[in-house]
C-alpha positions as CSV (number, residue, x, y, z in Angstrom):
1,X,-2.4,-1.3,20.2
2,X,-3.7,2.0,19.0
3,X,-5.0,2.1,15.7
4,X,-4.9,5.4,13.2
5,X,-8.4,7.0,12.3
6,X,-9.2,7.3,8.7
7,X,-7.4,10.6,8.3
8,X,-4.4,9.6,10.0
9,X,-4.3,6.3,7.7
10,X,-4.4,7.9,4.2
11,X,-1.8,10.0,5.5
12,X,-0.2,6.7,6.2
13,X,-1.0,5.7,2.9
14,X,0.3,8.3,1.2
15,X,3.5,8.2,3.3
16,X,3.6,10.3,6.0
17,X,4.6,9.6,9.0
18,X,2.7,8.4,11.9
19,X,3.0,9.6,15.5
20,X,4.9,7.9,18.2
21,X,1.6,6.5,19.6
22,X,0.9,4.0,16.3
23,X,4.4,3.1,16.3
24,X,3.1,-0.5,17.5
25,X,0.7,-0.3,15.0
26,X,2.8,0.4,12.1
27,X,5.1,-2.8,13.0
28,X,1.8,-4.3,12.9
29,X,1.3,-3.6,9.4
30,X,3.9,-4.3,8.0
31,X,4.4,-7.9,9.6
32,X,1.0,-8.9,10.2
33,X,0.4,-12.3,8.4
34,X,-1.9,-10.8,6.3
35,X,0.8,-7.9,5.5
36,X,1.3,-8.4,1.9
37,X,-2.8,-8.2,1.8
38,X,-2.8,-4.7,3.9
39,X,0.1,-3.1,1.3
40,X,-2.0,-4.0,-1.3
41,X,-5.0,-2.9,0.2
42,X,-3.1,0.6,0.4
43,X,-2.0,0.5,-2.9
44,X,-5.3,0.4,-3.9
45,X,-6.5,3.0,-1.8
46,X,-3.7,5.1,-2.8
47,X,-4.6,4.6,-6.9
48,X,-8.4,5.0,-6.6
49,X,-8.7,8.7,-6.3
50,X,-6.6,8.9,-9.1
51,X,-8.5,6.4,-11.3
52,X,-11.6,8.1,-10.5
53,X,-9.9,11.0,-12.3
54,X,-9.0,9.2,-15.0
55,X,-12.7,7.8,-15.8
56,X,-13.7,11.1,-15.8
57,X,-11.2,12.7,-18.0
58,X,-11.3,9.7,-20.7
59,X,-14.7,9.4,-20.6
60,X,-15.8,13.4,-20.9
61,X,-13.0,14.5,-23.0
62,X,-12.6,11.5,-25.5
63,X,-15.1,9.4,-27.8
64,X,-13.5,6.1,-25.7
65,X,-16.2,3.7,-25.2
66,X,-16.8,2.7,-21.4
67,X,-15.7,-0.7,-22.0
68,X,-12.6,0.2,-23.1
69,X,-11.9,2.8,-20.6
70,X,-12.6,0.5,-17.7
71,X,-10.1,-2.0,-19.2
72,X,-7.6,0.1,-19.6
73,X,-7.7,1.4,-16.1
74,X,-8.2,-1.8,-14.8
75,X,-5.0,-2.8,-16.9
76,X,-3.2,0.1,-14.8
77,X,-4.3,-0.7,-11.5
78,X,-3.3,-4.5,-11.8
79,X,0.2,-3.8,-13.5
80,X,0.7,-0.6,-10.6
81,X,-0.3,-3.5,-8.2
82,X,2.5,-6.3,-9.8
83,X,5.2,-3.6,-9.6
84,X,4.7,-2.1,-6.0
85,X,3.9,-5.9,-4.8
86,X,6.9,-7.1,-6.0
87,X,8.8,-4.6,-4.0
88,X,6.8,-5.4,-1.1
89,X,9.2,-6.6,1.4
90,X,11.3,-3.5,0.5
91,X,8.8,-0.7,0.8
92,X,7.8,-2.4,4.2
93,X,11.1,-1.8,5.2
94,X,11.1,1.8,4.6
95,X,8.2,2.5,6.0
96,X,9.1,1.0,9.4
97,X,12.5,2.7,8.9
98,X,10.6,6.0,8.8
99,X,8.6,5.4,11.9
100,X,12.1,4.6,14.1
101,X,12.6,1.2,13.6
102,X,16.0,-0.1,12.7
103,X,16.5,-1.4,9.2
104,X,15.7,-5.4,8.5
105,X,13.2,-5.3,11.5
106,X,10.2,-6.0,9.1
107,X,12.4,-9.3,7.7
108,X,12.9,-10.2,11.0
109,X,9.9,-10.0,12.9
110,X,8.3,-12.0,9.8
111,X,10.8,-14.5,10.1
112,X,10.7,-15.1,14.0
113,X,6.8,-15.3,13.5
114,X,7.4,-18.0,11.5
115,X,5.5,-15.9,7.8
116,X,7.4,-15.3,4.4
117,X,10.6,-13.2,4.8
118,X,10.3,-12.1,1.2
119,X,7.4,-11.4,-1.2
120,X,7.6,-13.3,-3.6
């Protein structure tokens, strides 16, 4: 199975579309048993340039303590996790829409493997 380099991944993370070559890959992803673990991995990924940004500007623009700033981004990050986790199951299906696969493939796959057919 051929796996993406780090370029090709945040470009996966961030929704493009892989090449025909990672297509075995992507299924991969999105039904691995650790799957739910790997989406929120990306979601993570995905948010931390823009926390990063967000430190910055709150903490050289405004008189926020630190403390406060951290929380509060930290408060973002863990309610952007909830929402997009929740959805999971859906997004996974998308995705492996996108690279060719026919929809409910994700569902299924999960299911013959014997993991969680939904998250939650």
């Amino acid at each position: 199975m051929k796996r993406p380099g780090p370029v090709r991944w945040l470009h996966y993370v961030y929704g493009g579309r892989l090449p025909e070559a990672y297509r075995e890959w992507v299924l991969h992803d999105a039904t691995a048993k650790t799957w739910v673990l790997r989406f929120a991995f990306r979601i993570f990924a995905e948010a931390l340039p823009w926390l990063v940004a967000a430190y910055l500007v709150l903490t050289l623009l405004t008189p926020l303590p630190v403390p406060v700033v951290l929380l509060a981004l930290l408060l973002s990050l863990l309610l952007s996790l909830f929402l997009t986790v929740t959805s999971a199951d859906e997004l996974a299906e998308v995705r492996l829409t996108k690279h060719g696969f026919p929809p409910g493939t994700g569902k299924a796959v999960r299911k013959r493997r014997g993991g969680a057919s939904t998250w939650p």
